[in-house]
PLY file of the C-alpha trace (Angstrom):
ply
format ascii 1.0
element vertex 57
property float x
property float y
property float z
element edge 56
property int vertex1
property int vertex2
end_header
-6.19 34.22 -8.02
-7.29 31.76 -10.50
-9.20 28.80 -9.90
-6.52 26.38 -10.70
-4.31 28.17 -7.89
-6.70 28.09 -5.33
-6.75 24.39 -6.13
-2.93 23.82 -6.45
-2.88 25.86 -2.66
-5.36 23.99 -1.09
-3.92 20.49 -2.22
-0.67 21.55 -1.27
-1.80 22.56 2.03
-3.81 19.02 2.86
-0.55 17.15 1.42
1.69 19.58 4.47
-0.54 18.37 7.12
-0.09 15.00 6.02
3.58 15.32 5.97
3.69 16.62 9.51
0.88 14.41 11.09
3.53 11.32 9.82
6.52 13.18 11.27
4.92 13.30 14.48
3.65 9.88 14.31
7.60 8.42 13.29
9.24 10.58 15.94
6.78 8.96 18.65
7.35 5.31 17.46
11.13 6.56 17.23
11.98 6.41 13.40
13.84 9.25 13.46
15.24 9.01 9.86
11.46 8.75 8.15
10.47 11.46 10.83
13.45 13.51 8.90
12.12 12.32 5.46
8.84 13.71 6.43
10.09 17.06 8.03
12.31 17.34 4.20
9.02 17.20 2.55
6.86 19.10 4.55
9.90 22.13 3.80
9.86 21.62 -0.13
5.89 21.65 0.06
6.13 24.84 1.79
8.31 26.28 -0.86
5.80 24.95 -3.14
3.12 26.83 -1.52
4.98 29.85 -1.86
5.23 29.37 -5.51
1.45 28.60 -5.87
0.54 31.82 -4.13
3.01 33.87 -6.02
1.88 32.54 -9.49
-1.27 34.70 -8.86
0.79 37.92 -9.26
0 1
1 2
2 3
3 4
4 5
5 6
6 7
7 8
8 9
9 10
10 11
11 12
12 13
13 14
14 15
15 16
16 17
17 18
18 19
19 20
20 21
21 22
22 23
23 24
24 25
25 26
26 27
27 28
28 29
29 30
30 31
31 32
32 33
33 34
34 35
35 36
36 37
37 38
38 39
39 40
40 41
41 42
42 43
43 44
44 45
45 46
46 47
47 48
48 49
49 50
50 51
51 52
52 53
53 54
54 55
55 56
């Protein structure tokens, strides 16, 4: 995989744990519509993801 991929994975990946550490952190303080937001996003990064490893083939 080139190098740009490997870069476009990893940021991808940091910017999912992001998403999911502030979906945990609304559905504790009981924002249940930005917890939603952030579940939303962390699905279309994953997607992303998938594209990013794929564009190696």
């Amino acid at each position: 995989m080139p190098v740009p991929n490997y870069q476009a994975v990893i940021l991808l990946h940091r910017l999912r744990i992001r998403a999911r550490r502030l979906r945990d952190v609304n559905q504790t303080a009981g924002n249940a519509s930005i917890a939603d937001i952030y579940a939303r996003i962390d699905v279309w990064l994953e997607g992303q993801m998938a594209h990013a490893i794929a564009a190696k083939r």
